[in-house]
DRENDREN-246127 format. One record per residue (C-alpha): residue in three letters; x, y, z; residue number from 0; chain. Coordinates in nm, 4 decimals. Layout:
BEGIN
["ALA",[X,Y,Z],NUM,"A"]
...
//
This chain:
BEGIN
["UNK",[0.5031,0.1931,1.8159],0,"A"]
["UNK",[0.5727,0.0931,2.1688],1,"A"]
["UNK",[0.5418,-0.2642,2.2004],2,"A"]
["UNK",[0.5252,-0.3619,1.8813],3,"A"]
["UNK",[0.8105,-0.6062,1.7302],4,"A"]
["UNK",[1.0609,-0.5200,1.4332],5,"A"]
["UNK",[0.8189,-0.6959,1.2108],6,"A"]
["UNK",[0.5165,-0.4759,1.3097],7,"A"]
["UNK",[0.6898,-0.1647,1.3324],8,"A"]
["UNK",[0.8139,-0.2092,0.9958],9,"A"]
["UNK",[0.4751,-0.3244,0.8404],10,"A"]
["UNK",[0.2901,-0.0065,1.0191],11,"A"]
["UNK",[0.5885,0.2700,0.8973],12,"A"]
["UNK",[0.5084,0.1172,0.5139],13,"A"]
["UNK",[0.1602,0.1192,0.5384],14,"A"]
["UNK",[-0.0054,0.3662,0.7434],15,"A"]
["UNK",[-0.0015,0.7858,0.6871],16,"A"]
["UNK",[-0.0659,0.8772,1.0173],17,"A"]
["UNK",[-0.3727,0.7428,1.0699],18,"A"]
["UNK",[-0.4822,0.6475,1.4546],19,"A"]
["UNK",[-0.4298,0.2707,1.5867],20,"A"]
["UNK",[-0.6420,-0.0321,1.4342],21,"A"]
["UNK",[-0.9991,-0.0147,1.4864],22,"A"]
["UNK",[-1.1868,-0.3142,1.5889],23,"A"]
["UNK",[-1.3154,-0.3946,1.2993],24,"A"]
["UNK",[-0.9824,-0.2984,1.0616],25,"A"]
["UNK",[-0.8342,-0.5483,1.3429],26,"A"]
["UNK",[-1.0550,-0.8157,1.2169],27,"A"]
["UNK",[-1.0250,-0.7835,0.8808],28,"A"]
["UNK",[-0.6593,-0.8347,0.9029],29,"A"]
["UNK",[-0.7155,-1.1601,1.1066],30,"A"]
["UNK",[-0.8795,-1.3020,0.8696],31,"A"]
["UNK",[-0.6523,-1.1953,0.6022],32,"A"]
["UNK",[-0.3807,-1.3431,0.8061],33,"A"]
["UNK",[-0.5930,-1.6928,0.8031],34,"A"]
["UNK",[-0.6276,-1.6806,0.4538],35,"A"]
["UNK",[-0.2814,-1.6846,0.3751],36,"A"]
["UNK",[-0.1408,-1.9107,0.6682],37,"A"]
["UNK",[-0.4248,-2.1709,0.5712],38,"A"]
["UNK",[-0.3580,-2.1387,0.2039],39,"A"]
["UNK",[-0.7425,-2.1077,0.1175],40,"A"]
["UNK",[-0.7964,-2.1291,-0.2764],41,"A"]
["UNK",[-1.0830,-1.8994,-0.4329],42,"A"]
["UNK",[-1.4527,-2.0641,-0.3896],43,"A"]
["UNK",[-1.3675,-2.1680,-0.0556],44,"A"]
["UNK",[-1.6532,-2.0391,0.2269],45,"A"]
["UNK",[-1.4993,-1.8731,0.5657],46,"A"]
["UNK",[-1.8476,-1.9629,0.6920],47,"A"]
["UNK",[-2.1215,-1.7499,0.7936],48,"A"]
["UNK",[-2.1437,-1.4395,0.9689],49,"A"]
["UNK",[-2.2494,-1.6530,1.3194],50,"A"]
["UNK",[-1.9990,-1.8693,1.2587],51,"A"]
["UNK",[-1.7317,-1.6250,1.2038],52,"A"]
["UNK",[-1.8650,-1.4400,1.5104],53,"A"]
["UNK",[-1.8433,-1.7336,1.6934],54,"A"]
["UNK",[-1.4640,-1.8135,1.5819],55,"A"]
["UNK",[-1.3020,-1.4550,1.6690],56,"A"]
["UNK",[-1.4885,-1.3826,1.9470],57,"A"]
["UNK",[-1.6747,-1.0677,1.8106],58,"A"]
["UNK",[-2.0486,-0.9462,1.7837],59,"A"]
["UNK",[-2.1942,-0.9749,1.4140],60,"A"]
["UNK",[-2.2114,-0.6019,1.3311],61,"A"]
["UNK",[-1.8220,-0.6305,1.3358],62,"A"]
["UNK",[-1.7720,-0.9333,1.1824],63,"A"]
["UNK",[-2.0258,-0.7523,0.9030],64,"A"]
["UNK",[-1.8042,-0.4440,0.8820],65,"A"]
["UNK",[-1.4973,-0.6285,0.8349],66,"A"]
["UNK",[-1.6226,-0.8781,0.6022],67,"A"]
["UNK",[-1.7546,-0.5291,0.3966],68,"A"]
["UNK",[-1.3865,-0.4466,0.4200],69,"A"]
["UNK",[-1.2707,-0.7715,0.3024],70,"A"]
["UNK",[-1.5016,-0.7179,-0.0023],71,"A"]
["UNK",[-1.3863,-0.3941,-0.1024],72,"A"]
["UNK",[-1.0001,-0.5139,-0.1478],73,"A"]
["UNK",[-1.1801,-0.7950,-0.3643],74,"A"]
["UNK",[-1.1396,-1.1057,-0.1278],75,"A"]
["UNK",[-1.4597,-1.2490,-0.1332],76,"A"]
["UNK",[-1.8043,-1.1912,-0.1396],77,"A"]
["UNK",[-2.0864,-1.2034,0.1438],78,"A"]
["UNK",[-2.3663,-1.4969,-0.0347],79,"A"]
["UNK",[-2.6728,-1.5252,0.1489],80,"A"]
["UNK",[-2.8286,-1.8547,0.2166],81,"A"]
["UNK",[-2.8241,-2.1982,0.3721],82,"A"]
["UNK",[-2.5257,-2.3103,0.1736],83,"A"]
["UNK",[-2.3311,-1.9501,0.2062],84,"A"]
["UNK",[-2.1245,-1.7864,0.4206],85,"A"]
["UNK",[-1.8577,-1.5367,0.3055],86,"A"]
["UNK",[-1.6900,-1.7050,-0.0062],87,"A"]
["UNK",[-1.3354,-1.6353,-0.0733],88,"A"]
["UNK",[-1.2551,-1.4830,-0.4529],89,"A"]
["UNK",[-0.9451,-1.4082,-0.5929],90,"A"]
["UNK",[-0.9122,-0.9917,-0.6687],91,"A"]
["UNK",[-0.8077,-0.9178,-1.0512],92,"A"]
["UNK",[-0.4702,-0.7614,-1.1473],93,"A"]
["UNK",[-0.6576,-0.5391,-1.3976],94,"A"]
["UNK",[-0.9281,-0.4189,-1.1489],95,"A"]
["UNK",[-0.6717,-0.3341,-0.8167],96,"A"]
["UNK",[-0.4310,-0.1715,-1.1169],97,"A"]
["UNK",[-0.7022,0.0757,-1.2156],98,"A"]
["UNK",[-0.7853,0.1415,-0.8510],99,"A"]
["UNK",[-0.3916,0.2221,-0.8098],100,"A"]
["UNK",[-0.4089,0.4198,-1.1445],101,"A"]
["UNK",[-0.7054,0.6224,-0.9568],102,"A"]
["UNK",[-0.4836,0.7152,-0.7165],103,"A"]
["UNK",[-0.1775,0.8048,-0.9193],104,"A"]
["UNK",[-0.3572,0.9984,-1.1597],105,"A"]
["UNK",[-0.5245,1.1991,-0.9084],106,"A"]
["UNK",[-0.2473,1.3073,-0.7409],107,"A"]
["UNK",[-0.1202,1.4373,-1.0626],108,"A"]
["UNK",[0.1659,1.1442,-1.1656],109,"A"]
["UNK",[0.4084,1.2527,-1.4391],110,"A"]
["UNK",[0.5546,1.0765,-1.7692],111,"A"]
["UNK",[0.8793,1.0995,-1.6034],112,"A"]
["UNK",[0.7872,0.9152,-1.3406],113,"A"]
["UNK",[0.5549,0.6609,-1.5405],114,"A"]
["UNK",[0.9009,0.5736,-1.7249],115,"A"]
["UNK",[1.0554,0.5551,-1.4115],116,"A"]
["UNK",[0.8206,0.2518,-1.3067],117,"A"]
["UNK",[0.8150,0.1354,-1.6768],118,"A"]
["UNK",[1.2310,0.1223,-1.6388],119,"A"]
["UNK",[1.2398,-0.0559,-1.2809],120,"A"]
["UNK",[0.9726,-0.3043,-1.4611],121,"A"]
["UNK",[1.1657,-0.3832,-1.6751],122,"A"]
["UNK",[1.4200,-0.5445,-1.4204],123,"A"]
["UNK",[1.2314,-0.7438,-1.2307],124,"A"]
["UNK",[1.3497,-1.1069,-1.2908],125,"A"]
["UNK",[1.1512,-1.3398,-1.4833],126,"A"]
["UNK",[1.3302,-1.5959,-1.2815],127,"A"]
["UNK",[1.1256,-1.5368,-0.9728],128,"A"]
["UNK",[0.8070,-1.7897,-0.9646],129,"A"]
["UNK",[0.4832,-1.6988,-0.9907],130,"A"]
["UNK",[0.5735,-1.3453,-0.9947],131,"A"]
["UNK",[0.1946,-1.1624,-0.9598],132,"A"]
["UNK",[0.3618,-0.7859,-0.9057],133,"A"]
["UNK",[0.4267,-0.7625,-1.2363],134,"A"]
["UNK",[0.1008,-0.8481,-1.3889],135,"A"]
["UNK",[0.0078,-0.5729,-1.1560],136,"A"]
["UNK",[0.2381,-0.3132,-1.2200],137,"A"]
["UNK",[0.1768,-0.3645,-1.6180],138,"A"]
["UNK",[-0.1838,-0.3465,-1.5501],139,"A"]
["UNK",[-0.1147,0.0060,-1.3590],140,"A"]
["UNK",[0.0939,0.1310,-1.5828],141,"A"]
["UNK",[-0.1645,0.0987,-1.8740],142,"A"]
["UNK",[-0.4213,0.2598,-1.7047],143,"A"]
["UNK",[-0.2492,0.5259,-1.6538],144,"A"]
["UNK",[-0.1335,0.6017,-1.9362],145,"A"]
["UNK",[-0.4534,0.5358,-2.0808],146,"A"]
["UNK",[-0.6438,0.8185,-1.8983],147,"A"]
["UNK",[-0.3717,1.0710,-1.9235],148,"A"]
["UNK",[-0.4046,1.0207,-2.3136],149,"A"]
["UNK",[-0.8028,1.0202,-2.2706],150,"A"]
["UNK",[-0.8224,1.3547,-2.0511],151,"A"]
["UNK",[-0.9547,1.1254,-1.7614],152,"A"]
["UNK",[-1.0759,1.3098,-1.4508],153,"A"]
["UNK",[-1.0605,1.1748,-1.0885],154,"A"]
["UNK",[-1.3585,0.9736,-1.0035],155,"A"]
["UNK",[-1.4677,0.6825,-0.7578],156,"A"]
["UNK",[-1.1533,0.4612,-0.8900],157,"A"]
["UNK",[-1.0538,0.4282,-0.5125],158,"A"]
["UNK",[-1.3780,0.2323,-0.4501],159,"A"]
["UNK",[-1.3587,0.0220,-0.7361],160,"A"]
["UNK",[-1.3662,-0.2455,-0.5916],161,"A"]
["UNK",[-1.7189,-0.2140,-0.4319],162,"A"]
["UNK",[-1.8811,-0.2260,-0.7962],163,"A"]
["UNK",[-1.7559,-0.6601,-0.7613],164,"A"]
["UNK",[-1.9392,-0.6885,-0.4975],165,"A"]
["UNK",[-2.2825,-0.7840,-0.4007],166,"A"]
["UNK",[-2.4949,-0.4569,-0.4257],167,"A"]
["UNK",[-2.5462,-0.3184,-0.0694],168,"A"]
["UNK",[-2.7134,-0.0530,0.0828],169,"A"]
["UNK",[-2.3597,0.0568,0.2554],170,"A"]
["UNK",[-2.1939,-0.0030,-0.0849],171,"A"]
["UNK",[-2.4308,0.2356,-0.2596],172,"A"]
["UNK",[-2.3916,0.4979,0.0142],173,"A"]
["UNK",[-2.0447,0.4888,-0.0086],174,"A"]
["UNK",[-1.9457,0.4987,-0.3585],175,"A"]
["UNK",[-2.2112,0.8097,-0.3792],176,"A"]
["UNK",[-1.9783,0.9818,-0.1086],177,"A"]
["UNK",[-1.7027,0.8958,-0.2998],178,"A"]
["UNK",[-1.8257,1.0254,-0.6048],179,"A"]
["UNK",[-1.8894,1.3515,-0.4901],180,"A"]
["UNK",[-1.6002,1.3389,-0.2481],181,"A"]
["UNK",[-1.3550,1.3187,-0.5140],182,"A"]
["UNK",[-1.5332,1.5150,-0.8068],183,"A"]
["UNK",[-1.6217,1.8786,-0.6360],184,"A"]
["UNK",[-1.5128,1.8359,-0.2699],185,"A"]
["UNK",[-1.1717,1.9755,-0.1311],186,"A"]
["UNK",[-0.9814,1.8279,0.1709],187,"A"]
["UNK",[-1.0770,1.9614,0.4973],188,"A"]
["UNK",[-1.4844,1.9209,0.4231],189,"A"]
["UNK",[-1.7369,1.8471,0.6641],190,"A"]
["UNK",[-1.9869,1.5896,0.5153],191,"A"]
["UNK",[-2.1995,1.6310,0.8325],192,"A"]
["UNK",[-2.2855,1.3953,1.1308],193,"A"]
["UNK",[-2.3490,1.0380,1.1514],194,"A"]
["UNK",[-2.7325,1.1924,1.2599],195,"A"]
["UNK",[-2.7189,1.4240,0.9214],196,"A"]
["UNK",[-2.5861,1.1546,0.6961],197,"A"]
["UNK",[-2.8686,0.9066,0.8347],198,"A"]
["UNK",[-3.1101,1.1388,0.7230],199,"A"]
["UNK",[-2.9966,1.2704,0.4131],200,"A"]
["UNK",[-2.9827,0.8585,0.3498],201,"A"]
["UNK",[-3.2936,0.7384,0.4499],202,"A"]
["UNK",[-3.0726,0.4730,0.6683],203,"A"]
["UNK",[-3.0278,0.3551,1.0214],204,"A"]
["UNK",[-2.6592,0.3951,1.1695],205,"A"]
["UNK",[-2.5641,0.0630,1.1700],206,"A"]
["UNK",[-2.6272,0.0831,0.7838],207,"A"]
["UNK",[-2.4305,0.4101,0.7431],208,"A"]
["UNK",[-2.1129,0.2938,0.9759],209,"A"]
["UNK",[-2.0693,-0.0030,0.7351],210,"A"]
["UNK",[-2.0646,0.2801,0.4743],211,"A"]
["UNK",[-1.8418,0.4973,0.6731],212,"A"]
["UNK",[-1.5565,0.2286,0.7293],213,"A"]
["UNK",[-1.5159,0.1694,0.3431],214,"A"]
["UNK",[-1.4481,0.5288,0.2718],215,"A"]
["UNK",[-1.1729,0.4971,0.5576],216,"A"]
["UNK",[-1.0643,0.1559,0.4145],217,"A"]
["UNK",[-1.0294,0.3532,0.0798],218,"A"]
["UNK",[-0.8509,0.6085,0.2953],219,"A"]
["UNK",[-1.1095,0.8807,0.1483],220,"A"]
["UNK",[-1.2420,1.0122,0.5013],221,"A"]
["UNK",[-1.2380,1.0670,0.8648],222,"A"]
["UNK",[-1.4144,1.0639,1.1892],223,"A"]
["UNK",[-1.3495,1.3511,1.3905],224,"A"]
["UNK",[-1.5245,1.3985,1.7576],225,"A"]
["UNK",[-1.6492,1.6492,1.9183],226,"A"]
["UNK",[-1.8699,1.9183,1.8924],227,"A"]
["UNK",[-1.8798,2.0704,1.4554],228,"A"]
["UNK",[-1.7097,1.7569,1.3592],229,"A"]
["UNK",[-1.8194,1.4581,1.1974],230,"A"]
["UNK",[-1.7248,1.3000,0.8837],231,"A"]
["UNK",[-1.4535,1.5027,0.7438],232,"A"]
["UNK",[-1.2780,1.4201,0.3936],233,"A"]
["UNK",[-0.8953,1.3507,0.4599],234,"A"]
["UNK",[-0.6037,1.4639,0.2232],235,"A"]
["UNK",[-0.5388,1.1950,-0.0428],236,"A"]
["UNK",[-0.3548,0.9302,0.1112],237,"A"]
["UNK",[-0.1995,0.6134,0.0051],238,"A"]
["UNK",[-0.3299,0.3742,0.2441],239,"A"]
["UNK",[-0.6322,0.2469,0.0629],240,"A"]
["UNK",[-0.4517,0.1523,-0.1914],241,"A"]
["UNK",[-0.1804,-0.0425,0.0376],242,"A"]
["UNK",[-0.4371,-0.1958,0.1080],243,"A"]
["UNK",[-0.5678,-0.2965,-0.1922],244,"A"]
["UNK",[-0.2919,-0.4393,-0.3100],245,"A"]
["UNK",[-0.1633,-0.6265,0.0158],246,"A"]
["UNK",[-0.5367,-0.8086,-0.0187],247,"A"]
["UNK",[-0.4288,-0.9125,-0.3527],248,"A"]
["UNK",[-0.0337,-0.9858,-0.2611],249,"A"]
["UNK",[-0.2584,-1.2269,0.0195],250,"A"]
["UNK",[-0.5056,-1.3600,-0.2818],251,"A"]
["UNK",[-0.2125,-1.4761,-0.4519],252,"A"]
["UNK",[0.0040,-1.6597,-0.1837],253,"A"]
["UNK",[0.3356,-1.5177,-0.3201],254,"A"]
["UNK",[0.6565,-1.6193,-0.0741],255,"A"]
["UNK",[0.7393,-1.3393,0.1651],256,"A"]
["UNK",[1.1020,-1.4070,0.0443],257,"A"]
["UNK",[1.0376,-1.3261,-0.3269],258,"A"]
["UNK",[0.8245,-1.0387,-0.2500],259,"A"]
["UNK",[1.1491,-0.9532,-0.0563],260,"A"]
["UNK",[1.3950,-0.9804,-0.3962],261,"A"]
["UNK",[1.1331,-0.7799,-0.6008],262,"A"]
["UNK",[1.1082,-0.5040,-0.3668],263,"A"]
["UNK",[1.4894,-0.4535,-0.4118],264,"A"]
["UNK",[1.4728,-0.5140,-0.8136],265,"A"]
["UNK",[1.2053,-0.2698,-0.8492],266,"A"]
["UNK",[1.4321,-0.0071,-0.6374],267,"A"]
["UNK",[1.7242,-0.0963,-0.9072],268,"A"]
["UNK",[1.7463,0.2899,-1.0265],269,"A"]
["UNK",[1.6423,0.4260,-0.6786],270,"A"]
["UNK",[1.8994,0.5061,-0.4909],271,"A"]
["UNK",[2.0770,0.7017,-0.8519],272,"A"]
["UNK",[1.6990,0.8559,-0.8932],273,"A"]
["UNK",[1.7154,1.0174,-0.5396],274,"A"]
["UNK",[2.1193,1.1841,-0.5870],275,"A"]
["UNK",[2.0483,1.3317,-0.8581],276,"A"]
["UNK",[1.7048,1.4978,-0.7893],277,"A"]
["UNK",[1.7318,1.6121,-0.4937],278,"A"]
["UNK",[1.8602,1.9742,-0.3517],279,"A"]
["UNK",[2.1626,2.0544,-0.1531],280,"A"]
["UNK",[1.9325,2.0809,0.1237],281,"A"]
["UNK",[1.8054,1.7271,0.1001],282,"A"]
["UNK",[2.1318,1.5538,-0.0144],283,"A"]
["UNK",[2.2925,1.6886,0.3340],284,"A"]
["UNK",[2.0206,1.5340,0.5049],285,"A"]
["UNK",[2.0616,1.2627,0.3269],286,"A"]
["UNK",[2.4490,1.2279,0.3652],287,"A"]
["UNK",[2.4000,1.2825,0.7915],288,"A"]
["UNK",[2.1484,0.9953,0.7540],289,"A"]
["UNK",[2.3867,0.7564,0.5852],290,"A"]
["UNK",[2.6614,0.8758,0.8261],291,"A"]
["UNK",[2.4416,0.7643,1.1448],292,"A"]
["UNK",[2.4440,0.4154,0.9896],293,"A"]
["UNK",[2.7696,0.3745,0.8527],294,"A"]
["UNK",[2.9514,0.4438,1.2056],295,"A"]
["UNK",[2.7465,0.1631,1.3629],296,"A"]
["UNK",[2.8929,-0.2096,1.3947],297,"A"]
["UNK",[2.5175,-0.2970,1.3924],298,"A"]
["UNK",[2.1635,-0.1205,1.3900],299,"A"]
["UNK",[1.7822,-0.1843,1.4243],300,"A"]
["UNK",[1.5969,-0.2291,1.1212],301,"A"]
["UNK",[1.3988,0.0092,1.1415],302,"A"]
["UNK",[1.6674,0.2647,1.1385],303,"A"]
["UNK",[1.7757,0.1193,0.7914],304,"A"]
["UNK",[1.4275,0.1482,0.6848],305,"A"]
["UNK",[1.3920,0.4747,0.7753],306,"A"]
["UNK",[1.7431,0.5409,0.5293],307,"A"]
["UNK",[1.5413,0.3934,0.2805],308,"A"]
["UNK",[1.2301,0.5218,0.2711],309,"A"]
["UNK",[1.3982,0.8449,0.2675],310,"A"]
["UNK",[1.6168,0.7662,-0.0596],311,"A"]
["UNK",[1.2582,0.6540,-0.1741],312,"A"]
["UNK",[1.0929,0.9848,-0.1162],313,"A"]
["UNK",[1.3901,1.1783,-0.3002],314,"A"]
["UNK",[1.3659,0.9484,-0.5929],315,"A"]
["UNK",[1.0056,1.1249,-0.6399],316,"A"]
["UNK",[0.8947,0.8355,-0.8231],317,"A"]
["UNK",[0.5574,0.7078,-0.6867],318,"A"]
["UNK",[0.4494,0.4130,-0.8688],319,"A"]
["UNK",[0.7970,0.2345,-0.7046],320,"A"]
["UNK",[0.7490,0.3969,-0.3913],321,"A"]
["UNK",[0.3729,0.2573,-0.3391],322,"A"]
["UNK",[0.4813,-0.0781,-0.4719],323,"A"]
["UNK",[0.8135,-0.0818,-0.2955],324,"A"]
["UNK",[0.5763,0.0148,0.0908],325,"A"]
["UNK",[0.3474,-0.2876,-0.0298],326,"A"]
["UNK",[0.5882,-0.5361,-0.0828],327,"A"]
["UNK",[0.8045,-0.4539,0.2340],328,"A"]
["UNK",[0.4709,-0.4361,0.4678],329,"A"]
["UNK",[0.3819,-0.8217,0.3176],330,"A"]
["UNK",[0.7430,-0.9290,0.3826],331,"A"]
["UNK",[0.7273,-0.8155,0.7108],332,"A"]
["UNK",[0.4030,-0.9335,0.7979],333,"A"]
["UNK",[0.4134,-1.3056,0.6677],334,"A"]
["UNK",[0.8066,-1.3695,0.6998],335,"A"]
["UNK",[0.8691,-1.6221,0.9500],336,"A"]
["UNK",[1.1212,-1.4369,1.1530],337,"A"]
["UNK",[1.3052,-1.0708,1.0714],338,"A"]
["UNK",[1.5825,-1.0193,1.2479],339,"A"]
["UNK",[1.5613,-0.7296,1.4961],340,"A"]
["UNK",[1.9168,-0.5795,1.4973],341,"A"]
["UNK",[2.1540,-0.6164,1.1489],342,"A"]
["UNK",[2.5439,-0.6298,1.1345],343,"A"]
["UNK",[2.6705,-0.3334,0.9579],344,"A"]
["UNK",[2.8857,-0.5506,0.7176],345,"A"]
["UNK",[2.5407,-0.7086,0.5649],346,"A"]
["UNK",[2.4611,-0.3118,0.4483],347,"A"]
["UNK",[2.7862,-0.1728,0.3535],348,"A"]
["UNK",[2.7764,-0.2938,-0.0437],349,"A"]
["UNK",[2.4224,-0.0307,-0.0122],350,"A"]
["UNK",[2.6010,0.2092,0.2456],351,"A"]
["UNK",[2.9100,0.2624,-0.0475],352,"A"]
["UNK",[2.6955,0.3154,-0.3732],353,"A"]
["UNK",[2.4706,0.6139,-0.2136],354,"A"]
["UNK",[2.7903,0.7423,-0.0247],355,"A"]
["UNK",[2.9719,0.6959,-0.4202],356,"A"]
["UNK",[2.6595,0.8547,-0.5464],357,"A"]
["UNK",[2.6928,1.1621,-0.3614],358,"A"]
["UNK",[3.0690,1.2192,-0.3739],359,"A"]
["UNK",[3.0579,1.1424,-0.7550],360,"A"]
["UNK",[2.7318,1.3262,-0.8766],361,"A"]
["UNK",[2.7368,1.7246,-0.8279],362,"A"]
["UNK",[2.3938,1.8763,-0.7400],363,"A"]
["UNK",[2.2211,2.0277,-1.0585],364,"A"]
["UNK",[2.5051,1.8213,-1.2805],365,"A"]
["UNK",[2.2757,1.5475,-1.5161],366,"A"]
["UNK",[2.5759,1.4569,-1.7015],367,"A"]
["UNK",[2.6202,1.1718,-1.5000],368,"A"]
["UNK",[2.2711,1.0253,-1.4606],369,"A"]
["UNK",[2.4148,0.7216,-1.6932],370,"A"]
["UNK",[2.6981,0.6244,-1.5071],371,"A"]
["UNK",[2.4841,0.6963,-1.1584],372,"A"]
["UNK",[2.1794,0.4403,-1.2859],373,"A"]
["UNK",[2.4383,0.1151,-1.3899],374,"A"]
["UNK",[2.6067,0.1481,-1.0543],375,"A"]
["UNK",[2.3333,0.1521,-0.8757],376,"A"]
["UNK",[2.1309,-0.1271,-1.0927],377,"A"]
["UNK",[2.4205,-0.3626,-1.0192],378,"A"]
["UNK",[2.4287,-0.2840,-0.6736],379,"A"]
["UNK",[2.0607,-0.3144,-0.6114],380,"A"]
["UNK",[2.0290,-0.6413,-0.8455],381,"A"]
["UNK",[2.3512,-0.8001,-0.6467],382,"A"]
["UNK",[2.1355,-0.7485,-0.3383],383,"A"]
["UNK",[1.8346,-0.8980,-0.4565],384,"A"]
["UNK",[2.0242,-1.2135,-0.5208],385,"A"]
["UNK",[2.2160,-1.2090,-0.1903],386,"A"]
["UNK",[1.9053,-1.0989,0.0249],387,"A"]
["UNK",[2.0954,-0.9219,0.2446],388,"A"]
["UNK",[1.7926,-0.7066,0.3979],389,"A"]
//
């Protein structure tokens, strides 16, 4: 992250799982995204055609193509051929990104404990803030869900969804075969061949079967690997392809960075009372040493707060909020106007008391005061959201 400012370092530590710098055409994408929501461009509204875009950022078709494919996948538009097309913008549905995110949940074997958990922080998220679209969303995903845990549901091509809304490519028809099979009978750590073996097993060239590649990795389903026995490999499941998802959709809908700000800390209401009292000695020392680094400071960057929070975030072991919570805070910090780089102390210490409270108050293993833990930290968190302290 060298070089970057607070605001990118904070929108690549919520988004990415260790995946390698932007690619050219990822690059793209987001540029466009970015000019989407600066120019406040409505659904039905044409970008232009692929010359034209080529023309505008500076970059030879077959990448304006790729990212375009990209853009299509997260459900921003759609590539219409013809003199009176272009790529035409579209607005992505709550009810299709929620079962994409329900894919992903389910998959990676999501619990009714922590379904109530995101069914309890729903439930207080203002209905005060305007045009609120994350919780369309989140009721959408929560459905689902619960839907095909009742149903037996097994993991299928959920990630790539969003390909089925658009116009039926070859590349789009490659990749949701891979994913298919990726996620039905093939384990982590697979070889799916070379760009050379996939061509042929495809019938393609491999400007057709790149386009093909860089959805799967924009679904975060796969990786390129060089070098001599690599290839395509299929990655671990990750969250990032449905961060992205969902930021395309945050975009789609224009909500202020601000508000996406005060529902990030609404949604984390039980949080901080969720991460005391499950975690193990182990992890509420490292949790207390963390705090302590903060609280001796008479100011600190940022990203060292974030880094306190995503921590109390992965202790709460609830990952609907956590996914949500990454989203929001990568679309704050990517459309805000200006984020502070270093923060005084005093703006955290109301947050810095109720975990430090938390852990003096609630013994490890002790559930008798899970009640008492959850209001404190509810009024804390909701106090915050109205003072916008972070």
């Amino acid at each position: 992250m060298v070089g970057m400012n607070t605001a990118e370092r904070i929108y690549v530590a919520s988004t990415s799982d260790g995946e390698p710098g932007a690619r050219l055409t990822e690059g793209l994408a987001r540029r466009i995204e970015d000019d989407i929501a600066s120019l406040g461009l409505a659904p039905g509204a044409s970008l232009g055609s692929l010359r034209e875009l080529s023309e505008r950022y500076r970059v030879g078709r077959s990448v304006v193509r790729e990212a375009v494919g990209l853009l299509e996948r997260r459900g921003l538009g759609r590539l219409r051929p013809g003199p009176c097309g272009g790529f035409i913008l579209a607005r992505p549905r709550p009810e299709t990104i929620g079962a994409a995110l329900a894919d992903y949940f389910v998959s990676g074997g999501i619990t009714p404990r922590q379904i109530q958990d995101a069914r309890e922080a729903l439930a207080l998220v203002s209905p005060g803030i305007a045009n609120d679209p994350v919780s369309p969303l989140l009721v959408h995903c929560i459905q689902e869900v619960e839907s095909r845990l009742r149903s037996g549901w097994a993991p299928g091509s959920g990630d790539v969804v969003q390909l089925a809304s658009s116009a039926e490519t070859r590349a789009t028809s490659i990749a949701r075969r891979l994913a298919e099979e990726i996620q039905r009978t093939r384990p982590a750590g697979t070889r799916l061949g070379s760009e050379w073996d996939l061509c042929e097993r495809f019938g393609v060239s491999r400007l057709t079967l790149r386009q093909a590649i860089r959805l799967l990795q924009d679904s975060g389903l796969v990786e390129c690997r060089r070098g001599r026995g690599n290839g395509l490999v299929i990655r671990d499941r990750r969250a990032s392809g449905s961060i992205r998802l969902m930021l395309a959709y945050l975009i789609a809908e224009h909500i202020d960075p601000i508000a996406a700000g005060t529902t990030l800390l609404q949604l984390n209401a039980y949080v901080p009372a969720l991460a005391v009292s499950r975690a193990s000695v182990e992890q509420r020392q490292q949790l207390a040493t963390s705090l302590s680094r903060l609280e001796g400071c008479k100011s600190f960057d940022r990203c060292d707060l974030l880094g306190l929070v995503h921590l109390v975030s992965r202790l709460a072991e609830s990952p609907v909020i956590d996914l949500f919570s990454r989203c929001l805070a990568a679309y704050e910090a990517r459309f805000r106007a200006s984020l502070a780089e270093r923060l005084p102390a005093a703006t955290q210490a109301q947050y810095f008391r109720l975990v430090r409270r938390l852990l003096d108050r609630m013994p490890p293993g002790d559930p008798s005061a899970i009640a008492w833990a959850r209001q404190e930290s509810a009024e804390c968190m909701i106090q915050m959201s109205l003072q916008r302290p972070i």
